[in-house]
C-alpha positions in Angstrom: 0.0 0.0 0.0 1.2 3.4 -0.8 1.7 6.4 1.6 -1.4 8.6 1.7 -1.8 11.8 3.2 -5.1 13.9 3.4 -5.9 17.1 5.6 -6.8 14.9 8.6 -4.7 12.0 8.4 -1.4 10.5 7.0 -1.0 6.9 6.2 1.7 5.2 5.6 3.2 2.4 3.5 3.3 -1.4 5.1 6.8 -2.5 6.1 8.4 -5.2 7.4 10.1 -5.4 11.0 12.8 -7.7 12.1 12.9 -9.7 15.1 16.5 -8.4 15.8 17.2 -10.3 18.8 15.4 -14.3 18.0 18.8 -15.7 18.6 18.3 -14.1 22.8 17.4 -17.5 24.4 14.9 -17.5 27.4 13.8 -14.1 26.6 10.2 -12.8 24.8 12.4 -12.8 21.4 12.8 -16.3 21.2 9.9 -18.4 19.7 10.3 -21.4 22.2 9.9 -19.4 24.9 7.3 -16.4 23.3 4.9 -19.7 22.0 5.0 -21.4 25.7 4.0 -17.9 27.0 1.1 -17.9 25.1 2.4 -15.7 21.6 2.6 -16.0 18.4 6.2 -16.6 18.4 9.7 -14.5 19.3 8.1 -10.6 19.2 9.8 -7.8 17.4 10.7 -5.3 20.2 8.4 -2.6 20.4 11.8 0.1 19.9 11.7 -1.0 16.2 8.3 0.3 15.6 9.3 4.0 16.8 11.2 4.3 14.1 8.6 4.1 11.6 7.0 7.1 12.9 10.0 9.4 12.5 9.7 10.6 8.6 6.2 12.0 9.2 7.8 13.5 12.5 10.8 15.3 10.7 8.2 16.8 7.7 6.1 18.1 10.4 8.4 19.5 12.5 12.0 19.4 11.1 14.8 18.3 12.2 14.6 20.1 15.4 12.9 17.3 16.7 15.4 15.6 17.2 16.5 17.9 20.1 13.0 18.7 22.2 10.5 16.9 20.7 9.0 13.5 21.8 7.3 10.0 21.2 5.3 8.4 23.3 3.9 5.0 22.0 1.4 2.2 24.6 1.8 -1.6 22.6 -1.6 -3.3 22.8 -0.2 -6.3 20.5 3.5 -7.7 19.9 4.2 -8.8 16.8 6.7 -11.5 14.9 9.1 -11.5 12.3 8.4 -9.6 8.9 4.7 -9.0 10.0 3.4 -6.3 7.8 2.6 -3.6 9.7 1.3 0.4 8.9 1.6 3.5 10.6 -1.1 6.5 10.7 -0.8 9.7 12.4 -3.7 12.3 12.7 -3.0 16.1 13.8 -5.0 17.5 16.8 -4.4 20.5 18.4 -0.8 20.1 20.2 0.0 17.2 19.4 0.0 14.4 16.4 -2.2 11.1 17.6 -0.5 8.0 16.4 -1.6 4.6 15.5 -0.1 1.2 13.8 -2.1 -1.8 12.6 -1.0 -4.9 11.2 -2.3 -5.9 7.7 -5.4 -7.8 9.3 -6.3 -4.3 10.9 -5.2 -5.6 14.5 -4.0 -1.9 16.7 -0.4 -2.9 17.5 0.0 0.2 19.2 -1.2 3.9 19.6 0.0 7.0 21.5 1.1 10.6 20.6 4.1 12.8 19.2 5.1 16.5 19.6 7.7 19.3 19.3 8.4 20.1 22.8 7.8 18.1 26.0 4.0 16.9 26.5 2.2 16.9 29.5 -0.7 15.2 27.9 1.5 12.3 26.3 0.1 8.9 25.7 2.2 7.2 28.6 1.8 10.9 30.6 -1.9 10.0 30.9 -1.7 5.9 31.3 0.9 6.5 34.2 -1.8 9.2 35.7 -4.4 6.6 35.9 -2.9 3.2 36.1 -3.8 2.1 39.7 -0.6 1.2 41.6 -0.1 -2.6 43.1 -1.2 -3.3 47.1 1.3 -3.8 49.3 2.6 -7.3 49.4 0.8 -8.2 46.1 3.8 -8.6 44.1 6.0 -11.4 44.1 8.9 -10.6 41.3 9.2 -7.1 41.8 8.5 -7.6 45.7 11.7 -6.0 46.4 11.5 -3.2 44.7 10.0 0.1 45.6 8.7 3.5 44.2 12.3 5.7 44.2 15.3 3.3 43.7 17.0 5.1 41.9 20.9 4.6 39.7 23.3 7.3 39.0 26.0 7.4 36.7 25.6 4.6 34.8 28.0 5.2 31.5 26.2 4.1 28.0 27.0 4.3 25.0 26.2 3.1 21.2 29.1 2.0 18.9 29.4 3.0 15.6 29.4 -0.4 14.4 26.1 -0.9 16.3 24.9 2.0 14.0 25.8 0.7 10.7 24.5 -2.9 11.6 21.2 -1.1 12.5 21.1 0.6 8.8 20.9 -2.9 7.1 17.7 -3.6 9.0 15.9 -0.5 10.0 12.7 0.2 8.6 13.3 3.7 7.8 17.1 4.7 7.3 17.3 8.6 6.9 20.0 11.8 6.1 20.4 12.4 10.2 21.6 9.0 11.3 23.9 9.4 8.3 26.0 11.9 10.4 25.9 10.2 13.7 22.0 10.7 14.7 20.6 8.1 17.2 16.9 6.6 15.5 14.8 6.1 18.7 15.1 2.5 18.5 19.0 3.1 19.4 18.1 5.4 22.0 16.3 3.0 24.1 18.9 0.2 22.9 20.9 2.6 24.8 18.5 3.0 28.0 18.5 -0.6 27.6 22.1 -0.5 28.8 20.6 0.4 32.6 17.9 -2.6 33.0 20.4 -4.8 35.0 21.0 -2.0 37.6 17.4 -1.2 37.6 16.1 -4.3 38.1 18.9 -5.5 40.3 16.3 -6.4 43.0 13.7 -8.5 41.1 13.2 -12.0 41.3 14.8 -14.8 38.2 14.1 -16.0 36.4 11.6 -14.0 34.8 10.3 -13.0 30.9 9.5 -9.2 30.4 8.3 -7.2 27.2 7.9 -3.4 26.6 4.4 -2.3 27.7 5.2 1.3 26.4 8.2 3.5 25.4 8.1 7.2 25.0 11.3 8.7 24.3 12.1 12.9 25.2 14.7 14.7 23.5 15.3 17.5 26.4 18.4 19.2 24.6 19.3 16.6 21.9 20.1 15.1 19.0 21.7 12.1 20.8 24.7 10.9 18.9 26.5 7.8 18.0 30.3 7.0 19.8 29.0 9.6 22.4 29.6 8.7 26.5 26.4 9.8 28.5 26.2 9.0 32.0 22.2 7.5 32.6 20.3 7.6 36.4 17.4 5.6 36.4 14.5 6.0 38.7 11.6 3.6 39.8 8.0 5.5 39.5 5.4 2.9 39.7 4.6 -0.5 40.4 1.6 -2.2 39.4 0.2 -5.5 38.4 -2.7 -6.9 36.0 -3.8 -11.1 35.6 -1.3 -11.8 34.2 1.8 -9.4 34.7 3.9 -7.2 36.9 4.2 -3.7 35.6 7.1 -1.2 35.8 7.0 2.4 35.5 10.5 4.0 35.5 12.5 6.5 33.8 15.8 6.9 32.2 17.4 10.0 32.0 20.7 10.9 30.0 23.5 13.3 30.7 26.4 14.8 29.2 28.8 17.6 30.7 26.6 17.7 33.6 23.3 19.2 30.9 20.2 16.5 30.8 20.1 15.6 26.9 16.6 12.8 26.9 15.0 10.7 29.0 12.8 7.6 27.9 9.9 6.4 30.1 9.5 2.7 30.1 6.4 0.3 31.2 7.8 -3.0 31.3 5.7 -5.9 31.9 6.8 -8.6 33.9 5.2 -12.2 33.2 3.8 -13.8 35.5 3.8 -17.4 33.7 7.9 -16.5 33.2 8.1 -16.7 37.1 7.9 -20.1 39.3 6.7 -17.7 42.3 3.3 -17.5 40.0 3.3 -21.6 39.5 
């Protein structure tokens, strides 16, 4: 299908995500272990579909957005390998409301996009009125509380991590040419801080991104760069069937705050012998 645009709404064409990490035994990636948790089969992480937005994002706003503007995406289906999959986004009054569907019209994920930081973003809101867990309800995450926090974690993507993204990426564009981070890279690189922050939960356990947003605060983020990350724990919570996350990663370089990316990780229950 070809890219449409209209005065309400842009459309745009199908493409093809890679399941960049199947070969990660044990975890959500891997079809053995995605099937016997009740998917389709190893998921495509949910980073690789910001990047599809990010050619309607530029024309909108330039490339300026790439140093204060913002993404903010809530998953409501993983997908697998090379699943067709099309992203819309509709203007409204301060902000562009973003969708993605597979080709059988399934909502993979929605949220919302900006130039500046929004108060009204997709995860903003969810995190505003997503009930936090009783004490003593969880069981993985039982350790962990509202405030741990990290501090100078150092992270940092290699070039050659960038040019082995290029080969796969859905949308390859001028900026990451000269050294540009594509979101998916920037929480690759938030990535980098899960062991500290989740130093305190319980293994073995299967988690998968419930939402990503990411916040350029005085960006772009740039390949080779070193940036010291702190992490911080905002919410816990819990539904049937997981145990939910809420914290924040926030980078820094020369002491100036350059993005942060909010995550809601979900934690599986079936993953965990303490839910047998």
């Amino acid at each position: 299908m070809n890219e449409t645009v209209s005065p309400e709404t842009w459309t745009g064409p199908f493409r093809t995500p890679r399941n960049m990490a199947a070969e990660a035994k044990g975890s959500i990636h891997d079809d053995a272990t995605a099937t016997k948790l009740g998917f389709r089969g190893g998921t495509v992480a949910g980073s690789i579909h910001l990047d599809q937005f990010v050619p309607k994002l530029l024309e909108i706003y330039g490339d300026a957005w790439f140093e204060r503007g913002g993404l903010s995406l809530y998953f409501t289906q993983a997908t697998v390998d090379r699943e067709e999959v099309q992203c819309a986004a509709a203007p409204s009054e301060d902000r562009l409301r973003l969708t993605m569907h597979n080709r059988q019209g399934a909502l993979i994920c929605q949220g919302t996009a900006s130039a500046n930081r929004d108060a009204a973003s997709e995860l903003a809101k969810r995190f505003e009125t997503q009930t936090a867990s009783a004490p003593g309800t969880l069981r993985i995450l039982a350790a962990m509380q509202v405030g741990d926090e990290n501090r100078d974690l150092p992270v940092r993507v290699a070039p050659e991590t960038l040019a082995r993204t290029q080969t796969v990426i859905t949308e390859w564009l001028p900026a990451y040419e000269t050294g540009t981070l594509p979101p998916s890279l920037v929480i690759h690189m938030a990535h980098m801080t899960r062991e500290a922050v989740m130093a305190k939960s319980t293994r073995p356990q299967v988690a998968l991104y419930g939402a990503l947003e990411v916040q350029y605060l005085a960006g772009p983020l740039k390949v080779g760069v070193d940036y010291l990350a702190r992490t911080k724990v905002l919410k816990l919570s819990e539904s049937p069937k997981t145990e939910n996350i809420w914290y924040e990663v926030i980078f820094a370089e020369g002491g100036r705050d350059i993005a942060r990316v909010l995550y809601f990780l979900r934690v599986l229950k079936g993953s965990s012998p303490l839910w047998a």
